[in-house]
C-alpha positions as a Markdown table, in Angstrom:
| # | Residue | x | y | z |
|---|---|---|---|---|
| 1 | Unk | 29.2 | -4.9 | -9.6 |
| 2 | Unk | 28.8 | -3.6 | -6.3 |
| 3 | Unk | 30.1 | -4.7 | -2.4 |
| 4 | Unk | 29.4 | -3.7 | 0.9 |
| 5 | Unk | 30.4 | -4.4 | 4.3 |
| 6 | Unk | 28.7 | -3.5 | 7.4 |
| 7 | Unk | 29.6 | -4.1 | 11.4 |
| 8 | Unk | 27.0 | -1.5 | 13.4 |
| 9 | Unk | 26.1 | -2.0 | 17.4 |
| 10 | Unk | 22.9 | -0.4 | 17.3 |
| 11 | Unk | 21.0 | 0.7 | 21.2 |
| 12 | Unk | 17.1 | 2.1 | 21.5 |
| 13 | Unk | 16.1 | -0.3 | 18.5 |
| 14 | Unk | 12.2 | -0.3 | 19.1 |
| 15 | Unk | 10.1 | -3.1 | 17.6 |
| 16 | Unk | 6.4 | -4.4 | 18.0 |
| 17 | Unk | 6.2 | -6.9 | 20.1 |
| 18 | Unk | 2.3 | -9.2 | 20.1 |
| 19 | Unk | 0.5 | -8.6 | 22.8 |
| 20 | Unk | -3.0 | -10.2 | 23.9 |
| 21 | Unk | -6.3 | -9.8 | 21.9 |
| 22 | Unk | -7.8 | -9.3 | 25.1 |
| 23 | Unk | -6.3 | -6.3 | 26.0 |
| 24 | Unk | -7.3 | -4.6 | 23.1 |
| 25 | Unk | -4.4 | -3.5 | 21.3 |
| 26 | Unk | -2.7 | -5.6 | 18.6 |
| 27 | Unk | 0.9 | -5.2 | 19.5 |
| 28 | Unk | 3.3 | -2.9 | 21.9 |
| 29 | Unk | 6.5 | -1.1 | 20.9 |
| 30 | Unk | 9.6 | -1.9 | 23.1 |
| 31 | Unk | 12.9 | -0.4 | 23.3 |
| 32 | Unk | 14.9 | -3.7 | 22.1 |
| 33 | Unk | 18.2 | -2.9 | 24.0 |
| 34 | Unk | 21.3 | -3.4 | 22.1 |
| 35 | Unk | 22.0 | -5.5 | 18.9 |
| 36 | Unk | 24.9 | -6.1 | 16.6 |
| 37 | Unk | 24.4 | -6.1 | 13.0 |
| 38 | Unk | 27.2 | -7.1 | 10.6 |
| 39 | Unk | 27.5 | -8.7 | 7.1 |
| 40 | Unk | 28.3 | -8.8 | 3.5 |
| 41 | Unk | 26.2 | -7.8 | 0.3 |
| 42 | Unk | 27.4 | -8.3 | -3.4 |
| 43 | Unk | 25.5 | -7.2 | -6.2 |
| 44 | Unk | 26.2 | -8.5 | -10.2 |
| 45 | Unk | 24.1 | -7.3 | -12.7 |
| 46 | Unk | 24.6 | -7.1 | -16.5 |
| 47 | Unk | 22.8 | -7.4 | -20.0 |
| 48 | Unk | 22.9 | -10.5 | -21.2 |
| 49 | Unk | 21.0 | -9.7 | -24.5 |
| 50 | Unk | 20.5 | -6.3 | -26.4 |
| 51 | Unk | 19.1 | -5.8 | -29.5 |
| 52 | Unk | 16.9 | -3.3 | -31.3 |
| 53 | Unk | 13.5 | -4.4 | -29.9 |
| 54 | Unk | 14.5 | -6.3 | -26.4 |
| 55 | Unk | 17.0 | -6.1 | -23.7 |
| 56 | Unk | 17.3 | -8.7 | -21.1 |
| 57 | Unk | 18.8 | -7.7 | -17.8 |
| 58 | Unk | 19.8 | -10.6 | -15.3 |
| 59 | Unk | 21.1 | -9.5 | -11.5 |
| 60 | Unk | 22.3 | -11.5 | -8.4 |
| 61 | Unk | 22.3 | -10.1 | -4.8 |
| 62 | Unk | 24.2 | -12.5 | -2.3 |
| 63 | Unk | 23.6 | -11.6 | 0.9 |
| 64 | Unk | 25.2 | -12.7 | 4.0 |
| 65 | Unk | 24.0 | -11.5 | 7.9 |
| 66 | Unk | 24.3 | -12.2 | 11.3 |
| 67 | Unk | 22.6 | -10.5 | 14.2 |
| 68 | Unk | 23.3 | -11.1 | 17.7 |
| 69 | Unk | 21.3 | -9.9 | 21.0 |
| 70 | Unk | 23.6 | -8.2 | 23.1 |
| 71 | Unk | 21.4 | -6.4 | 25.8 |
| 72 | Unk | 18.0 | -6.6 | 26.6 |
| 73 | Unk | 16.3 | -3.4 | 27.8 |
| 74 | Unk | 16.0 | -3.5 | 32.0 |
| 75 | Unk | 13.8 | -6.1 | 33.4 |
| 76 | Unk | 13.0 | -7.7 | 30.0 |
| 77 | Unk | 14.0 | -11.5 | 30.2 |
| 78 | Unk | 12.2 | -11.9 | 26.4 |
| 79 | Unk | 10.3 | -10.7 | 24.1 |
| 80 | Unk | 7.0 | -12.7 | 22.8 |
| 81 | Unk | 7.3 | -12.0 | 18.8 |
| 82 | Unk | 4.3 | -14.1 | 18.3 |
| 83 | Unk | 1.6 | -16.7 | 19.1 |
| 84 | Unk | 0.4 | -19.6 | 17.2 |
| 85 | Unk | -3.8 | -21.3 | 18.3 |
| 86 | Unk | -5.5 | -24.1 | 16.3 |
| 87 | Unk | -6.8 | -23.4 | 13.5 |
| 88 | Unk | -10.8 | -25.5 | 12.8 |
| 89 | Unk | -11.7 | -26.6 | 9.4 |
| 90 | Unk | -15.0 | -27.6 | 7.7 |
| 91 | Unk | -15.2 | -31.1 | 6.1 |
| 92 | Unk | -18.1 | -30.0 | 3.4 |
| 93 | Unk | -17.5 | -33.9 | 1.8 |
């Protein structure tokens, strides 16, 4: 059995950010700003049958997180993560 707590503010975070096929890069890295990251993590595990020839090993994780945006880096109002187009199928019937 394991547990574990965490509560971290963490600034300079960079992540890639989408940017336009047309300018010929796939994505951009950005400083993020400043985000809080806090939560809880258990952890079971145990055999639930052992004999000479087989072992069966079962485990559960429960997870629990929240996140929260405190800052944006200067003059960032957001961050596009992503874009979406239409996507054309065949009809071959």
């Amino acid at each position: 059995m394991d547990a574990a707590y965490y509560n971290k503010k963490v600034s300079k975070e960079v992540i890639p950010a989408v940017t336009s096929g047309t300018s010929g890069y796939s994505a951009v890295l950005l400083n993020s700003g400043i985000i809080k990251n806090k939560g809880l993590e258990f952890l079971v595990s145990g055999v639930l049958v052992k004999t000479k020839t087989f072992s069966w090993t079962e485990m559960l994780n429960l997870t629990y997180n929240n996140n929260k945006v405190l800052a944006l880096s200067s003059g960032a109002g957001n961050y596009p993560l992503g874009y979406s187009r239409p996507v054309k199928t065949l009809d071959w019937g």
